[in-house]
N, C-alpha and C positions, 0 to 999 in steps of 0.2 A: 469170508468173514473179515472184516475191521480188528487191526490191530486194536489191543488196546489203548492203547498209548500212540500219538501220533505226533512229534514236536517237528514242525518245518522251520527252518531258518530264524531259528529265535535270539534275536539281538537283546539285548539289554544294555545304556550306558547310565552311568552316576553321574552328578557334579561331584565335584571333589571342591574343598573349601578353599585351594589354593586357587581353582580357577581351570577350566577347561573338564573333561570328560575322560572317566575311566569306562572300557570296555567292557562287563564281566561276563556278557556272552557274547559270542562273534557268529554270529551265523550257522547256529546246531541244528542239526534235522540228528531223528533220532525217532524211533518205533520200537516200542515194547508190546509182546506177545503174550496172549490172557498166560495167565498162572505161572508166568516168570519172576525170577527173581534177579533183578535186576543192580546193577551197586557201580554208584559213580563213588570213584575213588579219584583220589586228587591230592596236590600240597595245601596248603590252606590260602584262601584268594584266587583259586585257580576257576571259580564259579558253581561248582558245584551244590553249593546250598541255594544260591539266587536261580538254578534249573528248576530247583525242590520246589521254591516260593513260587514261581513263575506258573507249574502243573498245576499247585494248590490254589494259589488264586491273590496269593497275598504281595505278588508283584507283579507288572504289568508291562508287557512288553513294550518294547520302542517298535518293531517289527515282525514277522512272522507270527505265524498261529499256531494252538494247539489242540489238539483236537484226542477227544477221550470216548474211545467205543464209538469214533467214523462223526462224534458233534463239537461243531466248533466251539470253543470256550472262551474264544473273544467277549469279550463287556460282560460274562459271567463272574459275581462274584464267588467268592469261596466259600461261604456258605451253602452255593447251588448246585458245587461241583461233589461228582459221585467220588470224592477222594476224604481221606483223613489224616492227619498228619501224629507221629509221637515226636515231641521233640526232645531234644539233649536234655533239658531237666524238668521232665517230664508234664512241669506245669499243672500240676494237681491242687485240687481244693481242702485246704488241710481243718476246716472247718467242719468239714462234710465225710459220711463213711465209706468205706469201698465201696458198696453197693451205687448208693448216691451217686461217687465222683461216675461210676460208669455209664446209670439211665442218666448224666444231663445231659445230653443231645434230645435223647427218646423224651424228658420229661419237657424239655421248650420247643421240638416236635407235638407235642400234646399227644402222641401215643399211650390207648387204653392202659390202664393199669397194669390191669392181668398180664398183655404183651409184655410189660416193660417188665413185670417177673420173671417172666418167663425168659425172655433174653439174655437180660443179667444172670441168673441165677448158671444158664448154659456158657455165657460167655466165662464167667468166675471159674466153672468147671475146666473147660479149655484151658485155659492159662494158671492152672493149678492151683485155685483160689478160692476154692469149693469151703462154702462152710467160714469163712474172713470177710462176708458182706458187712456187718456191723461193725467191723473194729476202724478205728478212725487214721489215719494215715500215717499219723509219727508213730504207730505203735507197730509198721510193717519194715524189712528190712530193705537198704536198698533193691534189691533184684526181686523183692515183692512189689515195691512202690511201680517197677519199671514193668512188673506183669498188669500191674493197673490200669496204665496207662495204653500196654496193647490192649486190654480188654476194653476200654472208654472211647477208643478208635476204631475197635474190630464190631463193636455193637450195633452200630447204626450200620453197618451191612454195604461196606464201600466198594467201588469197583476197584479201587488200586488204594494199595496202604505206604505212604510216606512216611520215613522213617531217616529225620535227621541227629546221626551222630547219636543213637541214644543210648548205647552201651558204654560211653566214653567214662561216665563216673564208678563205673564199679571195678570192685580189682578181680584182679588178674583168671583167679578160679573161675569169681559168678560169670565173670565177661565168656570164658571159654565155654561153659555151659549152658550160656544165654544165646550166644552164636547157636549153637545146637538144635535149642529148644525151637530158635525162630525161625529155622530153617526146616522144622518139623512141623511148626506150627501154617506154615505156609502154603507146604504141601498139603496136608489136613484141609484146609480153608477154600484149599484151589481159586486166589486170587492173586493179583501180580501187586509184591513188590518193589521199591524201589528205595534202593538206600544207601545215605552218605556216609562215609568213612574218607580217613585218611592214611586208616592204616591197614596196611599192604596183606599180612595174614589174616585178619578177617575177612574181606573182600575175597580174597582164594578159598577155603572155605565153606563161603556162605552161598557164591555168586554161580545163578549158570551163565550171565556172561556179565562183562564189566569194561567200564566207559572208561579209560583214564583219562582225565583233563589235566589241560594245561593251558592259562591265558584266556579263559573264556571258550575253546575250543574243545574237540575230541579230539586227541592225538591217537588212541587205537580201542575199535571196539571188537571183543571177541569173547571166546571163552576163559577159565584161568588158565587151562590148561595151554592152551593157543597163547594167549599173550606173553606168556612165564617161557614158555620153551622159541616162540616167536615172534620177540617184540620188530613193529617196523621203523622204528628209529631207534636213537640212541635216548631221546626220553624215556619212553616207555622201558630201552632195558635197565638203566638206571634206577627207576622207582619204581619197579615190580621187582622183588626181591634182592639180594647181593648177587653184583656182577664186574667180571672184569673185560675190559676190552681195549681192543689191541688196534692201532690200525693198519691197515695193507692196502693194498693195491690189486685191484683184478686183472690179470695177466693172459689168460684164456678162457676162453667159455668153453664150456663141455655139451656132449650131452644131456648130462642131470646135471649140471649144475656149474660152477665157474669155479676155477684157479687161482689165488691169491698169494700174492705174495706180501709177507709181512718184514715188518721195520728191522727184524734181525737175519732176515732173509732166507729164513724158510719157507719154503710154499706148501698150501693145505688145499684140500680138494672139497668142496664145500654144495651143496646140494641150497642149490637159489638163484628161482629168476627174474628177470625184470631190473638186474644191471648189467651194465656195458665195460668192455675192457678199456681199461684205464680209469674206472672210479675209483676214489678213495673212498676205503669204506672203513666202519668197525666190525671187527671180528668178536663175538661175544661169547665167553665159556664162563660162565656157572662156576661156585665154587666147591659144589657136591661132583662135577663132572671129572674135575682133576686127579687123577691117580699116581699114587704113589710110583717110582722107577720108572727106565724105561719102556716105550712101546709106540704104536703103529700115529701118526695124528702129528699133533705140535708138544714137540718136548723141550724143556729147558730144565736148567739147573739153579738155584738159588741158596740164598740162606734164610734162616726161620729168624723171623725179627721177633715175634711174642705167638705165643701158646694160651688160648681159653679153652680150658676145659668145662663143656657144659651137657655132660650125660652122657648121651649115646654118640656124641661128636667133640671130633677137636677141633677148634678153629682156628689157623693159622697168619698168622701177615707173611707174606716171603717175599724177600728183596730181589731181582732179576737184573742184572746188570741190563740200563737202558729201557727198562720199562718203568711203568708205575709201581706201587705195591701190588702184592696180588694177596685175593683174599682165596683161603684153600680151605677146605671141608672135608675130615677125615673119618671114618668111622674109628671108634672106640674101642673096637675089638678085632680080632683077628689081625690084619697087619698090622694096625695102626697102634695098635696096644706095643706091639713087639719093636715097633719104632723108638716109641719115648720121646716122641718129638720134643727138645728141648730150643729154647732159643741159640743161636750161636752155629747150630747145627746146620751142615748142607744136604741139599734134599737134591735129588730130579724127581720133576714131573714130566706126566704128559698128558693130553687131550685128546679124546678119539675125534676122527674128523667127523662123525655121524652125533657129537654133542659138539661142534662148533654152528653158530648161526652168523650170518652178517646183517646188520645192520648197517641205515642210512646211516652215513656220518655228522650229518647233519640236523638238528633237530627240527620239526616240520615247522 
């Protein structure tokens, strides 16, 4: 079976109005698997929306092809391609009623009547909208307006559903619920998503696996779970969640894994292959990994520069003579409560060496 999604080596450059050529994709191959759900996460300029337009049809490659269900979509406009897009603001017809905004595809398709009832009326269903066919657009709330729009896309019956940024406008609650509902609704559906974001907890989440770009490029594709616990460079662990890292030095190679020796001179034992003794590398620990006193791993001692209290966590800054800040992660209760972490206060930590990873030092 044909992937669904098949992107080979897709270049895209700009003119920029000063003169000469920005890259915004460099060379992407990339295959998406039917009923996945897929999520390029990125900074912003990093290319991720110009991949989105590029699949959909609304920008046109300088090189490589792309190919949807094993056909090439070269010289296909986006009208012909079996995809649909929701965008960030949603682009609805505020003239027109829910029903409406959802059969126009189906009604300048010239599909029968009857059909186009019948679909809407199921689609409305689906996305919780059963019974709000007639009412007219300003009269729905955001995170209604945003089901309209999957419903206006999911109708005409697509093989892969595009989805740039479009949770971006709602707050904070509908957004976490809306995550939910699409990741429900997908499964339901059994068609592959693909969708932009640039922020980091949605994309975990939402994604069973995720692109991070950077420059036009994919710096690492995997699961969240995979990328969060083993990013391959120092990008990816940088903007996949809060991280600290350390540099060192590989000193032996083991059996399972290599030797490191780091900047205050302790050595950690570190489960990773595929570097050589004598690379610089970073060492990266999490700041949920760090525990309180000491124990077996990479321990130091510090003081607590600020304290956020935000629920079921403390968040910490702590100073370490010689390193950067470090950012630390406490639970709320049981030790952490009996601490009182205050600023001013000196702590030890330490780090199991089974939650330390290394990364490249370098970014790719």
């Amino acid at each position: 079976m044909y992937p669904i999604l098949d992107i080979r080596n897709a270049t895209k450059r700009f003119h920029v109005p000063e003169g000469g050529q920005v890259t915004a994709l460099d060379g992407i191959s990339l295959t998406v698997t039917h009923n996945e759900f897929l999520t390029l996460l990125g900074p912003s300029g990093c290319g991720k929306t110009t991949l989105l337009r590029a699949i959909s049809g609304f920008e046109e490659l300088d090189a490589g092809d792309i190919l949807i269900d094993g056909q090439s979509m070269a010289g296909q406009p986006a009208y012909k391609r079996p995809v649909n897009t929701v965008f960030q603001n949603y682009a609805l017809f505020p003239h027109l009623s829910v029903a409406r905004n959802v059969s126009y595809s189906l009604d300048v398709a010239g599909v029968a009547r009857s059909e186009i009832r019948s679909r809407v009326g199921e689609m409305l269903e689906l996305v919780g909208l059963g019974g709000l066919g007639d009412r007219k657009i300003d009269q729905l709330s955001g995170g209604q307006q945003q089901r309209v729009a999957l419903a206006r896309a999911l109708v005409a019956r697509p093989k892969i559903l595009l989805l740039d940024e479009p949770l971006s406008a709602l707050d904070k609650n509908l957004r976490h619920r809306m995550q939910q509902e699409l990741k429900t609704l997908q499964l339901e559906l059994g068609i592959s998503f693909i969708f932009v974001t640039h922020d980091q907890e949605e994309a975990l989440i939402m994604s069973d696996r995720i692109a991070v770009m950077s420059q036009g490029t994919i710096q690492q594709l995997g699961t969240p779970e995979g990328l969060y616990r083993r990013p391959e460079n120092e990008f990816v662990a940088r903007f996949l969640g809060d991280s600290n890292l350390f540099v060192g030095e590989v000193t032996r190679q083991l059996q399972d894994g290599v030797e490191v020796r780091l900047s205050d001179g302790q050595t950690v034992r570190i489960a990773r292959s595929g570097i050589a003794v004598g690379d610089t590398v970073r060492v990266l620990a999490r700041p949920e990994d760090m525990q309180v006193g000491d124990g077996d791993g990479f321990c130091f001692s510090g003081r607590v520069d600020e304290v956020y209290f935000v629920g079921a966590d403390y968040q910490l800054a702590v100073s370490v003579a010689g390193m950067p800040p470090l950012k630390v992660t406490i639970r709320s209760s049981g030790t952490a409560s009996q601490l009182h972490p205050v600023p001013g206060a000196e702590i030890t930590l330490h780090v199991p060496c089974e939650a330390l990873h290394v990364v490249a030092k370098e970014d790719r």
